[in-house]
VOPAGU-2260 file (C-alpha; in pm, 1 decimal, decimal comma):
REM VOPAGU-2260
SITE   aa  ch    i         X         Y         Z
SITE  UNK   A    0   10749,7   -6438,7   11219,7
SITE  UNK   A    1   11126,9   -6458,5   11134,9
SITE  UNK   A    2   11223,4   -6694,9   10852,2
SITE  UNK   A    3   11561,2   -6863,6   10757,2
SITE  UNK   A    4   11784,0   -6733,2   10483,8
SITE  UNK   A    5   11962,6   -6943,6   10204,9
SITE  UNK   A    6   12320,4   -6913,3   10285,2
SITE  UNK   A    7   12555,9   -6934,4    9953,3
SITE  UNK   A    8   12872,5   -7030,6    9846,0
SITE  UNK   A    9   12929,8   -6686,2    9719,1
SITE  UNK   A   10   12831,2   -6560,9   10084,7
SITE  UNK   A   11   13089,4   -6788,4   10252,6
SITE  UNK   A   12   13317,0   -6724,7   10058,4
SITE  UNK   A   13   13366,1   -6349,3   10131,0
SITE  UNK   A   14   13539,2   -6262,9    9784,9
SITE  UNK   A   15   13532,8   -5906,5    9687,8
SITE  UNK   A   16   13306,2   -5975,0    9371,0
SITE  UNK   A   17   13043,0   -6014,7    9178,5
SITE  UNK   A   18   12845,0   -6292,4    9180,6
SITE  UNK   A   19   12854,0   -6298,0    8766,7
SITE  UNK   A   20   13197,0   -6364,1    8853,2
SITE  UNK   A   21   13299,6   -6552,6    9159,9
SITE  UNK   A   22   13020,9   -6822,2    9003,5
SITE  UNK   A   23   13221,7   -6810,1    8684,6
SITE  UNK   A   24   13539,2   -6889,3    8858,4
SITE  UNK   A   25   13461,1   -7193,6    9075,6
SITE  UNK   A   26   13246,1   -7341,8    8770,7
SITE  UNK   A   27   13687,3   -7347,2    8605,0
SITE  UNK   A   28   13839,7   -7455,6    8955,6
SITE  UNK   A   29   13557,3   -7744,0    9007,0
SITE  UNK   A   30   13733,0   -7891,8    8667,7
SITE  UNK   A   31   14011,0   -7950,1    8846,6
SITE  UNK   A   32   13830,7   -8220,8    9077,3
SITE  UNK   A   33   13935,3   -8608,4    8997,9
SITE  UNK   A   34   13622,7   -8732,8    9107,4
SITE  UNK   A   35   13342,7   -8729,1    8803,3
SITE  UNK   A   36   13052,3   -8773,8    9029,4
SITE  UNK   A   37   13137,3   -8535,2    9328,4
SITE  UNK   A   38   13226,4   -8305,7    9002,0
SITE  UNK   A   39   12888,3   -8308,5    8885,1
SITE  UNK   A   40   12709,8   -8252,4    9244,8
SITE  UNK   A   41   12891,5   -7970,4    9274,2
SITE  UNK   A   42   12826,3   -7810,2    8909,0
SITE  UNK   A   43   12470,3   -7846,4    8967,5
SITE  UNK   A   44   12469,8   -7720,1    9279,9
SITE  UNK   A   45   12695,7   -7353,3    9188,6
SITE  UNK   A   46   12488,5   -7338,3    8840,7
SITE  UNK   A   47   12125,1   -7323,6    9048,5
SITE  UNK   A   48   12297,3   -7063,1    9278,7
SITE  UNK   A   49   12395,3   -6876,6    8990,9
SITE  UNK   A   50   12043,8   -6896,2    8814,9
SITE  UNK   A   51   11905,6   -6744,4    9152,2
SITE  UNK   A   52   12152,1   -6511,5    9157,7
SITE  UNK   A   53   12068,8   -6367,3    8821,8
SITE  UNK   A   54   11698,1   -6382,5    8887,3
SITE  UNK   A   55   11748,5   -6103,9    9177,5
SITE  UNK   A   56   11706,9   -6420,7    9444,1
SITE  UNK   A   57   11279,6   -6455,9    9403,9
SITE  UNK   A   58   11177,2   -6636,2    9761,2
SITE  UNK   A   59   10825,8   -6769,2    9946,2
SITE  UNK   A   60   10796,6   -6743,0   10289,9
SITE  UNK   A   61   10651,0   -7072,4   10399,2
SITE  UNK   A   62   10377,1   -7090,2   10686,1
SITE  UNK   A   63   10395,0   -7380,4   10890,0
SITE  UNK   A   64   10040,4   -7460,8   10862,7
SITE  UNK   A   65   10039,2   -7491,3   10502,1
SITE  UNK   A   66   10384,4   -7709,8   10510,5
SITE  UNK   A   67   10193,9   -8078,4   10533,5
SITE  UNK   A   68    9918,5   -7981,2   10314,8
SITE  UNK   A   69   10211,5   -7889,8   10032,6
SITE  UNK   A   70   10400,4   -8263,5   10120,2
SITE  UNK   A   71   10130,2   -8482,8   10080,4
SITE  UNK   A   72    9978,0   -8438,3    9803,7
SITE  UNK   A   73    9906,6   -8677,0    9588,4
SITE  UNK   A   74   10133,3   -8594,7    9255,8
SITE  UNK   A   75    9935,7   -8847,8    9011,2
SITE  UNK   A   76   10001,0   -8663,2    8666,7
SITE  UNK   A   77   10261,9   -8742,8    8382,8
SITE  UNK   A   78   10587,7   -8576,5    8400,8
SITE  UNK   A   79   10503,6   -8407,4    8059,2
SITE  UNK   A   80   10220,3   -8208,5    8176,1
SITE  UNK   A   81   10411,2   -8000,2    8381,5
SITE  UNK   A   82   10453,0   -7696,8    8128,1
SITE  UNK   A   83   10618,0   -7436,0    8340,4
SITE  UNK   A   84   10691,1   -7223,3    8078,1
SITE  UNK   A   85   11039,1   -7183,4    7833,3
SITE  UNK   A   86   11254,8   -7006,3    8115,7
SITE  UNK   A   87   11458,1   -7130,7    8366,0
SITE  UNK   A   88   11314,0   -7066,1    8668,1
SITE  UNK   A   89   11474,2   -7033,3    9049,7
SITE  UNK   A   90   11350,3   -6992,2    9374,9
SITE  UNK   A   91   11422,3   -7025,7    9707,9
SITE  UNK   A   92   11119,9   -7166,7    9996,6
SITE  UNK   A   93   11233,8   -7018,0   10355,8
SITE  UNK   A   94   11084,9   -7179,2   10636,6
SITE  UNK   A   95   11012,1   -7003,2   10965,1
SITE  UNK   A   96   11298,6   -6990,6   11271,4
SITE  UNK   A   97   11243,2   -7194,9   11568,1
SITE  UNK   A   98   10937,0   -7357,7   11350,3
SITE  UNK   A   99   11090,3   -7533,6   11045,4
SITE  UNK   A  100   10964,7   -7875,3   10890,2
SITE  UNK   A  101   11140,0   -8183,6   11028,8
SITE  UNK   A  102   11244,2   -8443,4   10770,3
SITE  UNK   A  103   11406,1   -8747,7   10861,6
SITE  UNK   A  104   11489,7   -8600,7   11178,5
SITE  UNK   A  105   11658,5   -8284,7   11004,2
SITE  UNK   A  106   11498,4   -7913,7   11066,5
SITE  UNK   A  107   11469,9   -7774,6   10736,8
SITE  UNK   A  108   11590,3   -7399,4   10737,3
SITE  UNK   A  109   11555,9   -7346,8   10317,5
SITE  UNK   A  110   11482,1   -7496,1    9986,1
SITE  UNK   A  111   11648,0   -7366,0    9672,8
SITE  UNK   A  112   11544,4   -7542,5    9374,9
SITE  UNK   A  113   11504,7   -7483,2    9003,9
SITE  UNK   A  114   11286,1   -7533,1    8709,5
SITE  UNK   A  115   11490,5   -7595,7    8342,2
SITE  UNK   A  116   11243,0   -7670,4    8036,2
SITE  UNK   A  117   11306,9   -7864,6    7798,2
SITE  UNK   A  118   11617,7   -7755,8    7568,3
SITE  UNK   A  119   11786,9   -7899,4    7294,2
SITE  UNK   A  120   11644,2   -8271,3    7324,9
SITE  UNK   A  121   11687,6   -8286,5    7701,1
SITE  UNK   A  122   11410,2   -8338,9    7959,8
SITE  UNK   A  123   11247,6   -8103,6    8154,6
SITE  UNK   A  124   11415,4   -8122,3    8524,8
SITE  UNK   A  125   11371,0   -8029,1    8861,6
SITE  UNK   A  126   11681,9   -7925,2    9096,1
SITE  UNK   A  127   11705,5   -7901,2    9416,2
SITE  UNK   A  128   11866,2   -7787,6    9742,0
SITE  UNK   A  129   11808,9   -7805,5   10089,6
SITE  UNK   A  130   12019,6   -7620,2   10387,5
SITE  UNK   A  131   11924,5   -7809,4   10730,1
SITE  UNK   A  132   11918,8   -7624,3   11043,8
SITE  UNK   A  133   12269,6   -7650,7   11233,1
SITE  UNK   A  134   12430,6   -7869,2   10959,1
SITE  UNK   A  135   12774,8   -7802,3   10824,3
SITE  UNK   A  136   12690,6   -8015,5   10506,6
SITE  UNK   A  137   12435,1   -8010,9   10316,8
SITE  UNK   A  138   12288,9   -8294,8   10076,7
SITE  UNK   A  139   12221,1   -8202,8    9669,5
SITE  UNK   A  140   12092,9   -8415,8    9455,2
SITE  UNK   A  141   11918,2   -8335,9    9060,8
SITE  UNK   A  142   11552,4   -8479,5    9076,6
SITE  UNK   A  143   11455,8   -8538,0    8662,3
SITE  UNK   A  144   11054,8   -8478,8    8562,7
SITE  UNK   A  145   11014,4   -8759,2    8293,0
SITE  UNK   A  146   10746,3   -8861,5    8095,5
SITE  UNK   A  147   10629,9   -9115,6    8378,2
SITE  UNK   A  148   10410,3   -9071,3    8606,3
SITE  UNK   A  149   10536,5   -8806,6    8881,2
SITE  UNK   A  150   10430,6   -8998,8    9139,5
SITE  UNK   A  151   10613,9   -9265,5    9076,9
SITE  UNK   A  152   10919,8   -9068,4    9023,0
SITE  UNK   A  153   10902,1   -8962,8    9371,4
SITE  UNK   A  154   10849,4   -9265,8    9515,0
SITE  UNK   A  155   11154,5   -9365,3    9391,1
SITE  UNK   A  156   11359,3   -9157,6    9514,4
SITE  UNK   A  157   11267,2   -9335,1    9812,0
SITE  UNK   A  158   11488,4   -9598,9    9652,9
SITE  UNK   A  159   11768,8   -9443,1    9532,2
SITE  UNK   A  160   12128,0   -9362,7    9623,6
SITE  UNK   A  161   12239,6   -9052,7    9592,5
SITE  UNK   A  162   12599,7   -8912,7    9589,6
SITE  UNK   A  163   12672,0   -8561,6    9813,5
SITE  UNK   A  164   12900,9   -8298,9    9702,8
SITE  UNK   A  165   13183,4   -8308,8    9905,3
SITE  UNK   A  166   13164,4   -8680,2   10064,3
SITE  UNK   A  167   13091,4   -8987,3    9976,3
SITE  UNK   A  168   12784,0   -9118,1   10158,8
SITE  UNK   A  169   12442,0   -9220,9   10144,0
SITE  UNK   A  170   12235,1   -8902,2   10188,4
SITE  UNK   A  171   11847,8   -8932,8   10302,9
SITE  UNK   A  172   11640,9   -9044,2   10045,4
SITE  UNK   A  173   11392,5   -8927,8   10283,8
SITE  UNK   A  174   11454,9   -8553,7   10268,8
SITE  UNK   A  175   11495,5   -8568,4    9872,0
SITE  UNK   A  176   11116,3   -8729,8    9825,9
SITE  UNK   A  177   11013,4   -8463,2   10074,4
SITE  UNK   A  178   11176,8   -8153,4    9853,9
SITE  UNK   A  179   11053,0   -8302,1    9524,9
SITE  UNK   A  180   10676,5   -8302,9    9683,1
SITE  UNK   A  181   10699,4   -7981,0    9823,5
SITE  UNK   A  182   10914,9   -7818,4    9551,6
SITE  UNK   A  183   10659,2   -7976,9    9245,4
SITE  UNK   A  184   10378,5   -7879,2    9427,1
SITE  UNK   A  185   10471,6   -7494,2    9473,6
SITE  UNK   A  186   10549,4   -7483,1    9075,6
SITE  UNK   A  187   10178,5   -7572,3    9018,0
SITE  UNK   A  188   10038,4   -7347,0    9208,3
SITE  UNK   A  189   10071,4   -7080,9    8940,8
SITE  UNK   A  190   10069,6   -6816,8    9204,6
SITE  UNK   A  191    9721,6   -6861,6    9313,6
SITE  UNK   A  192    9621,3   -6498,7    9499,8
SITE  UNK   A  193    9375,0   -6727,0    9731,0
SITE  UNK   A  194    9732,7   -6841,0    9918,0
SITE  UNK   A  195    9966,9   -6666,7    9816,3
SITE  UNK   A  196   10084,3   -6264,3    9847,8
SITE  UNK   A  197   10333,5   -6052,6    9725,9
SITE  UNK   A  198   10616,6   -5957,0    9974,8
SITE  UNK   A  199   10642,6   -5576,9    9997,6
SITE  UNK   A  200   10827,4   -5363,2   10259,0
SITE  UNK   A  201   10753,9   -5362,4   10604,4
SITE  UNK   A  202   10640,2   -4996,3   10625,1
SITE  UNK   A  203   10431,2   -5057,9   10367,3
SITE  UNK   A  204   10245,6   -5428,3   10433,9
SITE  UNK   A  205    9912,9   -5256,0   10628,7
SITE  UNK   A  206    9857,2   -5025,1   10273,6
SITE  UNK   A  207    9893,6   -5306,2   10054,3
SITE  UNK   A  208    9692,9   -5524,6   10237,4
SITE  UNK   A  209    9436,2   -5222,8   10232,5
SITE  UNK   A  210    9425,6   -5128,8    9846,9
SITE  UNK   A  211    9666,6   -5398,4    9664,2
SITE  UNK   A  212    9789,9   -5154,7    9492,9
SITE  UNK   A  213   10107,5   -5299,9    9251,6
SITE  UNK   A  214   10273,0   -4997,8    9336,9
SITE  UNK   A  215   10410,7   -5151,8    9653,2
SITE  UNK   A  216   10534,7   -5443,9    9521,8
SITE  UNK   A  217   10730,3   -5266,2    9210,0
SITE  UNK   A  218   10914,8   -5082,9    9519,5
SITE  UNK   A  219   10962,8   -5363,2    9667,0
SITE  UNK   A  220   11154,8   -5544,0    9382,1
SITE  UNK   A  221   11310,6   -5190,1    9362,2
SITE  UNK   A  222   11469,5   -5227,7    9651,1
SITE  UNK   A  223   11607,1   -5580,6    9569,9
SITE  UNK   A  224   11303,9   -5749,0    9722,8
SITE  UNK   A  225   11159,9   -6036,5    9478,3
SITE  UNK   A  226   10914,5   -6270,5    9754,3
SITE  UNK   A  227   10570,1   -6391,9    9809,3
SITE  UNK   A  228   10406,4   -6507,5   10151,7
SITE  UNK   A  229   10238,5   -6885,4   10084,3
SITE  UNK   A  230    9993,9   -6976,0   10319,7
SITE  UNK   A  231   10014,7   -6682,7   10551,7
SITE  UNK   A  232    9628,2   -6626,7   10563,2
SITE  UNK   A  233    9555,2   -7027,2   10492,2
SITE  UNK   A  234    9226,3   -7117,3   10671,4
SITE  UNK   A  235    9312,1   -7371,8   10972,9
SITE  UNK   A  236    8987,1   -7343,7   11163,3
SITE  UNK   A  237    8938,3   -7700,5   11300,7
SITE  UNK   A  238    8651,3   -7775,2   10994,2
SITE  UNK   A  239    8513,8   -8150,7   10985,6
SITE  UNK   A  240    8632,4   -8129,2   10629,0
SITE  UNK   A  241    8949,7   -7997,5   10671,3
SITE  UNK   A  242    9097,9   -7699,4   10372,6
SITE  UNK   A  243    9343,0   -7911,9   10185,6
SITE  UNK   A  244    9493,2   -7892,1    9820,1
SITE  UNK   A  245    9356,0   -8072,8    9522,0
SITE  UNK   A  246    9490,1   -8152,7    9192,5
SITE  UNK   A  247    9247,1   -8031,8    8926,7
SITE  UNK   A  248    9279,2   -8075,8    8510,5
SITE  UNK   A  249    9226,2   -7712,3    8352,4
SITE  UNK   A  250    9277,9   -7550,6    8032,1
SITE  UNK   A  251    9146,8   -7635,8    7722,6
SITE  UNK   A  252    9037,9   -8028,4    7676,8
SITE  UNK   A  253    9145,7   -8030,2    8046,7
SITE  UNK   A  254    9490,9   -8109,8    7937,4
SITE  UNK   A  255    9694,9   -7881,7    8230,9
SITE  UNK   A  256    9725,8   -7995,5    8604,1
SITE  UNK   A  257    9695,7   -7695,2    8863,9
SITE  UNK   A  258    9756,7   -7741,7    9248,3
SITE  UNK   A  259    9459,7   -7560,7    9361,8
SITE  UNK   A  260    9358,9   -7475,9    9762,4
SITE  UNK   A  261    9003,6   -7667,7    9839,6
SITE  UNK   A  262    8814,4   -7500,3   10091,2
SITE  UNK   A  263    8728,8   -7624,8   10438,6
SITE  UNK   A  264    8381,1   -7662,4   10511,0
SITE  UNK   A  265    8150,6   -7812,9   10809,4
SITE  UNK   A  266    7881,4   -8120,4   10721,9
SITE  UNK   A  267    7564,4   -8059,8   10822,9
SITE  UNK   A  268    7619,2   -7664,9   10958,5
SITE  UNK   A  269    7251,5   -7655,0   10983,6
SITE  UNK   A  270    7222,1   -7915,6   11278,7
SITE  UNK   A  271    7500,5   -7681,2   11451,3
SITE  UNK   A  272    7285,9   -7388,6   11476,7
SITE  UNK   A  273    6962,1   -7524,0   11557,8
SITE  UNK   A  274    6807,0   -7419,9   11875,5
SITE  UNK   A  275    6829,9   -7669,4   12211,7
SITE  UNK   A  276    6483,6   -7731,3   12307,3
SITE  UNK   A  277    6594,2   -7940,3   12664,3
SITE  UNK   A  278    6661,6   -7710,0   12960,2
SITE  UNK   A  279    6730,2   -7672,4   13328,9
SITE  UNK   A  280    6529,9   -7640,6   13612,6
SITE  UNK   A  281    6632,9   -7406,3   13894,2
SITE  UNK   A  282    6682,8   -7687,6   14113,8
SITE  UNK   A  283    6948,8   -7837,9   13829,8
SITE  UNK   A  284    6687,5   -8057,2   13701,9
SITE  UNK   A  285    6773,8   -8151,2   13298,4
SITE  UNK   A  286    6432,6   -8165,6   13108,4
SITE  UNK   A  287    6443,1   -8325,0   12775,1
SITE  UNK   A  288    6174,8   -8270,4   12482,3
């Protein structure tokens, strides 16, 4: 399965340069734009690039089976649980080609967002950034984790009017609740092994999936290579209780909310496997008991 890449400023642009510095010259030339708001938009949207940039561009490869599962979740936590750690983190979700999740009648190609803690009085935050399939411009907007309820934070973005870099519109509301669901969700699943894998070279997938052996993913991120497969071996089998995600309390005092995968399972197995005790007669006769 062949998944979308995050295209960049820095890649469109072509300059001979490093990304250390090509990012520090637009962040001066974007100073030079009247408009305050547009401004801003596009600040946030070169700073996250840059943060992925200097985190060697970490990535999931997103199954689309696990896509709705990861959107409708129910997000019904305060804003100040979320304690993602004191780093600023930045990734980018890639969605498979020919297969991506359709918001608001967009195809969704990739997701770069970012996590900033808390610093210096300021809220914890949530940034992010989609690139839709076949689009020349693409919406950005800066989604803020508060101490409200997350839930409700989402839903109103449902609400709200936001303000793309580059023209002045009204961008899909739509699409930004989507990325907040799908982006929050991700953070809190801390990783989980049961759903997620490290990406490791091609040559060397079959002996990692054999031994898990770190080695292959420390040549990986040798190699420039910093990704994880979500949902790649998520169980679909058509359960009566379908696997889904839950939101569980953990930690001490049950004080931190985890995304955690819930198991499918089938009611009443046993009644499945009994043994039929009607039966034909060679003529095509059905007895019953």
């Amino acid at each position: 399965m062949n998944f979308h890449n995050h295209q960049t400023v820095y890649q469109c642009s072509a300059r001979e340069e490093s990304p250390d510095q090509f990012y520090a010259n637009m962040a001066a030339e974007i100073q030079k734009i009247d408009h305050p708001k547009e401004r801003t938009c596009l600040e946030m949207a070169l700073s996250l690039e840059a943060s992925w940039y200097s985190g060697l561009r970490p990535y999931y490869k997103v199954w689309p089976s696990i896509c709705d599962c990861l959107t409708t979740l129910k997000l019904d936590i305060p804003g100040a649980s979320l304690a993602l750690g004191g780093h600023v983190f930045t990734c980018c979700l890639r969605f498979p080609i020919d297969n991506e999740p359709v918001v608001d009648r967009e195809s969704v190609g990739s997701l770069l967002y970012s996590y900033c803690p808390p610093i210096a009085g300021k809220r914890a935050a949530v940034r992010f950034y989609p690139m839709c399939v076949g689009r020349e411009k693409h919406p950005f907007s800066f989604f803020e984790l508060t101490s409200a309820n997350v839930e409700e934070t989402v839903e109103q973005l449902e609400e709200a009017e936001f303000l793309t870099a580059g023209q002045r519109e009204r961008c899909s509301t739509a699409m930004f609740s989507w990325c907040a669901r799908i982006g929050v969700t991700v953070l809190m699943l801390r990783n989980d092994p049961s759903v997620i894998t490290p990406e490791v070279l091609a040559k060397d997938r079959r002996k990692y999936d054999e031994t898990k052996d770190p080695k292959y993913v420390a040549k990986a991120k040798r190699r420039g290579i910093v990704g994880w497969r979500l949902g790649e071996s998520y169980e679909s089998c058509p359960h009566i209780r379908r696997p889904h995600f839950g939101l569980r309390w953990t930690g001490k005092g049950k004080t931190i909310p985890r995304i955690v995968p819930v198991r499918g399972s089938v009611v009443h197995r046993k009644k499945l496997t009994d043994v039929p005790t009607g039966y034909l007669t060679p003529e095509g006769i059905e007895v019953e008991p």
